[in-house]
C-alpha positions as CSV (number, residue, x, y, z in Angstrom):
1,X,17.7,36.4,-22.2
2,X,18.4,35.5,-18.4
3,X,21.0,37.4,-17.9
4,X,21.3,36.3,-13.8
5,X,21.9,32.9,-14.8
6,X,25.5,33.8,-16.9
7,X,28.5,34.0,-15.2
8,X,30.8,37.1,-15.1
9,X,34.4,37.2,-16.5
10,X,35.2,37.7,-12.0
11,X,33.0,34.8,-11.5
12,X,35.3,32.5,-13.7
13,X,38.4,33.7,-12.8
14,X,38.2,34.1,-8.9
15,X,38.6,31.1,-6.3
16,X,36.5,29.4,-4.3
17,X,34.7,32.2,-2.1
18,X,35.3,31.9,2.1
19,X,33.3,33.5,4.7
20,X,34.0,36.8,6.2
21,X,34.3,37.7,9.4
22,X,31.0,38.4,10.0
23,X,30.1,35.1,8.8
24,X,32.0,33.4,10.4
25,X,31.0,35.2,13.7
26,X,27.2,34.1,12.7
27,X,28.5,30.3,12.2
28,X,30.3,30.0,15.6
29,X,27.3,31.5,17.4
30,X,25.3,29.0,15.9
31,X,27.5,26.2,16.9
32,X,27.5,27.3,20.5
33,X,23.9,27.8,20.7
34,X,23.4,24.4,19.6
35,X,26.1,22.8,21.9
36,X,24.8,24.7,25.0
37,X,21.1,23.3,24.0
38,X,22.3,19.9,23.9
39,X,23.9,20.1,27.2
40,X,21.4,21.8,29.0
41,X,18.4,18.6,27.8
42,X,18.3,16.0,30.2
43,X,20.6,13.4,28.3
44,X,22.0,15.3,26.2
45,X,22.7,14.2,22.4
46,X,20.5,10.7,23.2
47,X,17.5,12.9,24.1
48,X,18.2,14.6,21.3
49,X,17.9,11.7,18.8
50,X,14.8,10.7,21.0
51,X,13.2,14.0,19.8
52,X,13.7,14.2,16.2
53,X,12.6,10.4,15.9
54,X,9.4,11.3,17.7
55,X,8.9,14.1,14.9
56,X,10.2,11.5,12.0
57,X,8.0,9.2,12.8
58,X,4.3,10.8,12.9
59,X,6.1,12.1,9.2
60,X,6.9,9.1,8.0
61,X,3.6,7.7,8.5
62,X,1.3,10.5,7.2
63,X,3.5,10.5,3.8
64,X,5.2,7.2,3.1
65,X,4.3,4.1,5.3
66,X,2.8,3.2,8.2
67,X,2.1,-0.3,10.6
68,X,-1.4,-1.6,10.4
69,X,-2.3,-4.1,13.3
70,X,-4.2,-7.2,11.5
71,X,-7.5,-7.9,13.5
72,X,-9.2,-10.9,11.9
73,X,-8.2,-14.1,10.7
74,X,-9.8,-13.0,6.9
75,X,-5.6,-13.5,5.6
76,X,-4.8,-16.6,7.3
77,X,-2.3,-18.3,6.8
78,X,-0.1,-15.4,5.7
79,X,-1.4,-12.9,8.0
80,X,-2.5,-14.0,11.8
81,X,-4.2,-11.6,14.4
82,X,-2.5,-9.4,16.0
83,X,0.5,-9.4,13.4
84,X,1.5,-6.1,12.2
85,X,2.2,-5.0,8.9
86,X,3.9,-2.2,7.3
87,X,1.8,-0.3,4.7
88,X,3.7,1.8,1.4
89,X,1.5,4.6,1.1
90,X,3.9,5.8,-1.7
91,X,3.3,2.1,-4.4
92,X,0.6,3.5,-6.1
93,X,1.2,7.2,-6.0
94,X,3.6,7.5,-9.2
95,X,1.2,6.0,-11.7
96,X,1.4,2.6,-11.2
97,X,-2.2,1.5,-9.5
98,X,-2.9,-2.1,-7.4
99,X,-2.3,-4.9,-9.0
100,X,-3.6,-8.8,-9.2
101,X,-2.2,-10.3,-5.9
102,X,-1.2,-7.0,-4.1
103,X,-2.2,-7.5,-0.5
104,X,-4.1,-3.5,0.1
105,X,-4.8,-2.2,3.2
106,X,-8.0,0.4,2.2
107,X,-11.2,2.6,4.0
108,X,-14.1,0.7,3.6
109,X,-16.7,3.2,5.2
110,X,-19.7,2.7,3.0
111,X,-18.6,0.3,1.4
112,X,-17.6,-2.8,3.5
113,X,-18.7,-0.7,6.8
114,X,-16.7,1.6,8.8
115,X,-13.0,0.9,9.5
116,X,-9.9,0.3,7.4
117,X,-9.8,-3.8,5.8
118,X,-6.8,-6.0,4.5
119,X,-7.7,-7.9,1.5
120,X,-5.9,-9.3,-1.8
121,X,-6.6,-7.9,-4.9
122,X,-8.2,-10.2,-7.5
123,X,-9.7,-8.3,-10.2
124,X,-9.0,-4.6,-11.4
125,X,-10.6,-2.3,-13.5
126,X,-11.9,-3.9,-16.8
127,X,-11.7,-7.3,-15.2
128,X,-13.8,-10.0,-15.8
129,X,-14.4,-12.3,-12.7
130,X,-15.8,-15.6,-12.2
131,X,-16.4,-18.8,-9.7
132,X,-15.9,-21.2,-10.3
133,X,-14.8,-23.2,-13.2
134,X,-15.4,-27.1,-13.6
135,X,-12.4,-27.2,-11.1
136,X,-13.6,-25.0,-8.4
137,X,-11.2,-22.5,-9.7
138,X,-11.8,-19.0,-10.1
139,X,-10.8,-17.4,-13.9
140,X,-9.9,-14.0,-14.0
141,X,-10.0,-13.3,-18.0
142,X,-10.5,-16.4,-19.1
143,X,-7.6,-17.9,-17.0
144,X,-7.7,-20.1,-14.1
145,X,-5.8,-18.7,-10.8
146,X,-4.0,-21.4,-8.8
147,X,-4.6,-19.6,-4.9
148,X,-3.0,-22.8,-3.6
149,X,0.4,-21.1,-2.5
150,X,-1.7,-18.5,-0.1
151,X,-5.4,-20.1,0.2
152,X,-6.1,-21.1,3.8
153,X,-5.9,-25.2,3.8
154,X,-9.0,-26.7,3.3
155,X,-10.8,-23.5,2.3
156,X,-12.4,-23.4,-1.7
157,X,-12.0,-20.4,-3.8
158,X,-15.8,-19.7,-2.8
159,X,-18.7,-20.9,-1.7
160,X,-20.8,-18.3,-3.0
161,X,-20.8,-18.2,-7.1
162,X,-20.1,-14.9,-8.6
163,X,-19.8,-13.8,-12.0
164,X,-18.7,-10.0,-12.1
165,X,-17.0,-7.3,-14.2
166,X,-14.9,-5.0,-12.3
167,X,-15.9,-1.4,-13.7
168,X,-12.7,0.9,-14.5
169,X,-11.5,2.3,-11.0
170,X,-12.6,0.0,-9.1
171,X,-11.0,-3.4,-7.2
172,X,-12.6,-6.5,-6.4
173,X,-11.0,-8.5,-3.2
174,X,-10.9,-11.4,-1.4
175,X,-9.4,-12.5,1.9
176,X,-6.9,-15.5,1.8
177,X,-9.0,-17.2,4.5
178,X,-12.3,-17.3,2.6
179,X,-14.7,-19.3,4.8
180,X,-14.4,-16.5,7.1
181,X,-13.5,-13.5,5.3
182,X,-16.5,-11.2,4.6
183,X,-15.2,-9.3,1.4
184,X,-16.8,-8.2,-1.8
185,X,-18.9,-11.4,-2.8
186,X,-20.2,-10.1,0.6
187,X,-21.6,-7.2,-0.8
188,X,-22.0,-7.4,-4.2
189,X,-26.1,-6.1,-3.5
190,X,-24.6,-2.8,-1.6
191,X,-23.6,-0.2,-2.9
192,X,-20.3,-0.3,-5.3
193,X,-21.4,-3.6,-6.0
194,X,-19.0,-5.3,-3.7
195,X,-16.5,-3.2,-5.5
196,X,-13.5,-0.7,-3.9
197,X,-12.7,2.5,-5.3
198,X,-9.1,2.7,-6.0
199,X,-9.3,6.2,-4.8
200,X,-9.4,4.6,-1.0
201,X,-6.7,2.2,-1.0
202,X,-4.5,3.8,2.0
203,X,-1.5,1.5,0.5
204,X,0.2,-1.8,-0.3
205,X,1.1,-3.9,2.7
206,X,5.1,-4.9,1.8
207,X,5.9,-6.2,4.9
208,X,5.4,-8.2,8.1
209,X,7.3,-6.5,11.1
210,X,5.9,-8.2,13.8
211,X,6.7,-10.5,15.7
212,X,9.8,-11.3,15.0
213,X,9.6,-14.7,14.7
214,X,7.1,-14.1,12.0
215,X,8.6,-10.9,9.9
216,X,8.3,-11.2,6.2
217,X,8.1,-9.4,2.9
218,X,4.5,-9.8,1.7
219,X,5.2,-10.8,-2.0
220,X,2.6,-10.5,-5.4
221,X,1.9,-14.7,-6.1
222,X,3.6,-15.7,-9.6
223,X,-0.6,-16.8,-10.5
224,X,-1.5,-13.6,-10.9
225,X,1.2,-12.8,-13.7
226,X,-0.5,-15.3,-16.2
227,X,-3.5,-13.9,-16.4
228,X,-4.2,-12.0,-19.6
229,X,-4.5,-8.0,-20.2
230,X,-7.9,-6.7,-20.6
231,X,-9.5,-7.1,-23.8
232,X,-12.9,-5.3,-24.6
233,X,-15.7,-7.0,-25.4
234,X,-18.4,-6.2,-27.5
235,X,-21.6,-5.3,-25.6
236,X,-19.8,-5.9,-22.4
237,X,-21.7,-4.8,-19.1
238,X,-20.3,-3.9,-15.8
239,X,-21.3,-4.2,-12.4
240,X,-22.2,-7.8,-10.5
241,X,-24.4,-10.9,-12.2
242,X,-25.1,-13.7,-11.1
């Protein structure tokens, strides 16, 4: 039995405790100290502030988000060069990995070639792939995706067929501009098979921050919801055909 964590008959009976002397001795020191440190810094409680957001930032970045500057036109129309974007770090840490439409910020050293790359997921792990369908379209499942609300205008789906299975743990993605997007039909010969591992995606890019005039919250397109769950089939094969 913990007998720490029960309280004594004195503990239930007696008021709410104060500080002695001593303590409160400690406490005013304390106080001082910390007033006579802000006065002495060259302007005072503003440099202050100054300081702890230089320390909150660098923080902030390493563990929850942090601005990526976009350096191709691979997303036009809904991300331009030189707009900035602010990654969550934290979307897929609590279980829940990319999904369909997510717009991923990920390390594609030796995969796509050194450097980190913005691309939309289109297939996840399990997924079957394909370009395109009778209507140019490409089917993810079985079901046709409409990439007309984000698809750069006058762009196709593709121009290069592909007919792939996305092997578990793995993401196959697509820029929104695709006529000048390399990507993974771009590599579906290299290694991975054109394919990233989840394992590098460095987060979900949530929102636009700059400029101004162009800040937005990067939502997941409503296509994306009506394709179907994965269903195993028989004497399936991963990797890329075609």
């Amino acid at each position: 039995m913990d007998t720490e964590a029960q309280p004594t008959e004195r503990d239930r009976s007696s008021g709410p405790r104060t500080a002695g002397p001593g303590e409160r001795s400690r406490f005013a020191l304390a106080g001082r100290t910390a007033r006579r440190t802000v006065r002495w810094l060259p302007g005072g409680r503003i440099t202050v502030t100054l300081l702890v957001c230089l320390v909150s930032v660098p923080l902030l970045s390493l563990f929850a988000a942090q601005p990526f500057q976009i350096p191709s036109g691979s997303m036009r129309p809904g991300l331009r060069i030189g707009d900035r974007v602010l990654v969550n770090k934290v979307a897929y840490r609590f279980g829940a990995g990319p999904q369909r439409g997510d717009v991923i910020v990920f390390d594609g050293a030796g995969y796509f070639g050194a450097g980190d790359y913005v691309k939309r997921v289109v297939g996840v792990g399990g997924d079957h792939v394909v370009c395109c369908d009778e209507k140019g379209r490409i089917r993810v499942n079985g079901r046709a995706v409409d990439e007309s609300a984000f698809l750069y205008p006058g762009d196709v789906p593709s121009e290069v067929p592909f007919d792939v299975a996305v092997p578990d743990g793995t993401l196959f993605v697509l820029g929104d501009h695709r006529g000048v997007s390399s990507d993974s039909r771009d590599h579906l010969g290299s290694p991975g098979g054109g394919m990233i591992p989840v394992g590098r995606v460095i987060g979900r890019a949530d929102w636009i921050v700059w400029p101004p005039g162009h800040a937005a919250r990067l939502h997941r397109p409503a296509a994306y919801a009506r394709v179907p769950a994965v269903q195993a089939a028989p004497g399936a094969a991963g990797g890329a055909r075609g």
